[in-house]
C-alpha positions in Angstrom: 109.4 26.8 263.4 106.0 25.3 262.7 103.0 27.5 263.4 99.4 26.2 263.2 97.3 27.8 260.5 93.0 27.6 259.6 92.1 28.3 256.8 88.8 29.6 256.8 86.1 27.6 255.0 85.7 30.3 251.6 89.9 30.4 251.4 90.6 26.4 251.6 91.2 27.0 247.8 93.7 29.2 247.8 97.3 28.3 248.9 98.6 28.5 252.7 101.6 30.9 252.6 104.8 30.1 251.3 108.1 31.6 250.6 108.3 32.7 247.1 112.2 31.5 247.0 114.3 29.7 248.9 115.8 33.2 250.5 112.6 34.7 251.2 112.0 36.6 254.6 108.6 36.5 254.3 105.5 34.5 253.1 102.9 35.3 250.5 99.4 36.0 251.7 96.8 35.7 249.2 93.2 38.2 248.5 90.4 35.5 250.0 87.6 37.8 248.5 84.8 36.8 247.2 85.0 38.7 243.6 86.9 41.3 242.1 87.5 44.4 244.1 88.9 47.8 242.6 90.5 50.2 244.9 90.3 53.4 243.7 92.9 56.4 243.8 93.4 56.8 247.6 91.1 54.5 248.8 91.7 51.8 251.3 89.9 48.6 252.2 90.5 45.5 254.9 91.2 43.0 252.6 91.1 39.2 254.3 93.9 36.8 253.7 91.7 33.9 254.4 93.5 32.9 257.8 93.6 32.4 261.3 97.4 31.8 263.1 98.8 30.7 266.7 102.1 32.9 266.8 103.8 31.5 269.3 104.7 32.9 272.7 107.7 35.4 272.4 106.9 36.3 268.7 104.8 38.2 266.7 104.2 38.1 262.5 104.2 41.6 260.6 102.4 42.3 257.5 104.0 44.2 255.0 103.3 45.6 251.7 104.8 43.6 248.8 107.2 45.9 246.9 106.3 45.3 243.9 102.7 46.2 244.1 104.0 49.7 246.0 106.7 50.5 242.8 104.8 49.3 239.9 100.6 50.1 241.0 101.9 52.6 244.3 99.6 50.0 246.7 100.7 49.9 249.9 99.2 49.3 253.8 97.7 51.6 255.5 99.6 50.4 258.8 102.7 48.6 257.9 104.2 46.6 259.2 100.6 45.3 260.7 101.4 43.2 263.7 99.4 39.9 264.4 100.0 39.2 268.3 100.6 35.9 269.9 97.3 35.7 271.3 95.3 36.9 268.4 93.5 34.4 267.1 91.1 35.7 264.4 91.1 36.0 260.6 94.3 37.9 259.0 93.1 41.1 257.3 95.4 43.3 255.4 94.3 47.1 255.6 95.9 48.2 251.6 95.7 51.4 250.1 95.9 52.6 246.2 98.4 55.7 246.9 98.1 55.8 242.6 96.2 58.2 240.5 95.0 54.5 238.8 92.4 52.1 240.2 93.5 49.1 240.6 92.1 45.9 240.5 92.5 43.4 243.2 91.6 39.5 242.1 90.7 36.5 244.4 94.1 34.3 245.3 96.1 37.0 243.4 99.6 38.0 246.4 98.6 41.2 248.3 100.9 41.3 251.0 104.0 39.3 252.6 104.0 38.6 256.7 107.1 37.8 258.6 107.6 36.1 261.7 109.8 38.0 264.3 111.0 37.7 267.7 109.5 40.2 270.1 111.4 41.4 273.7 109.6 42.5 276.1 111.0 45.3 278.5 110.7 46.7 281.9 110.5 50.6 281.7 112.7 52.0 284.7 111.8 55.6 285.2 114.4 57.8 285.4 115.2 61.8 286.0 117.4 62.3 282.9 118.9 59.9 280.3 122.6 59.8 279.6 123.3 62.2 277.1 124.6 61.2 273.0 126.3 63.0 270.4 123.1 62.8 268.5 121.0 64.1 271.6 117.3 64.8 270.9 118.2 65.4 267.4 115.1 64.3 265.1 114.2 64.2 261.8 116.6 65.4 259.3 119.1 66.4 262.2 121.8 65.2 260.0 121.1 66.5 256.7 119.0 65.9 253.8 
């Protein structure tokens, strides 16, 4: 699948996502800021990635946190997955958070999050009286245990 890509004008320095191995769901996007930023202990900040994407019709791409920054430094997103809809077309932010006790320093070009492409489905609700009853039922969180 190709997908057209800008790079804005301050980011054309920095490297267009890419897979960071051959099995790789999702694509590296990179901190397009200006300087150094340090997000301090629970603190979160709209980071740009430096890009504007065409998703094509029928898909969306989802940011997610890279799992390495959320084990080793606890940084995370503050909505994750973000979604990027087929018929946005301004710059890709990524909305992090330090979830640490440690700030933590956030370098220009340095890999801050991973998006992946998805297909979407749209539905048509049909309203109904009742739904046909599970074994799980309206069971929630924890319903089955620890």
């Amino acid at each position: 699948m190709q997908i057209q890509i800008v790079q804005e004008e301050d980011a054309r320095d920095l490297p267009l996502p890419q897979h960071a191995t051959e099995g790789s769901a999702g694509v590296d996007l990179y901190a397009a800021i200006d300087s150094t930023m340090v997000l301090k202990p629970g603190e979160r900040a709209a980071v740009s990635a430096g890009i504007r994407i065409a998703v094509p019709d029928g898909f969306e791409a989802q940011v997610r946190p890279r799992s390495g920054l959320a084990r080793k430094h606890g940084i995370s997103m503050v909505n994750t997955p973000g979604t990027i809809d087929s018929d946005y077309r301004g710059v890709v932010h990524v909305l992090l958070i330090n979830l640490s006790d440690e700030a933590f320093t956030i370098n220009r070009g340095e890999r801050i999050a991973q998006m992946v492409v998805c297909p979407v489905v749209k539905v048509e609700w049909l309203p109904q009286e009742t739904l046909l009853d599970t074994v799980r039922g309206d069971g929630g969180f924890g319903h089955t245990g620890r």
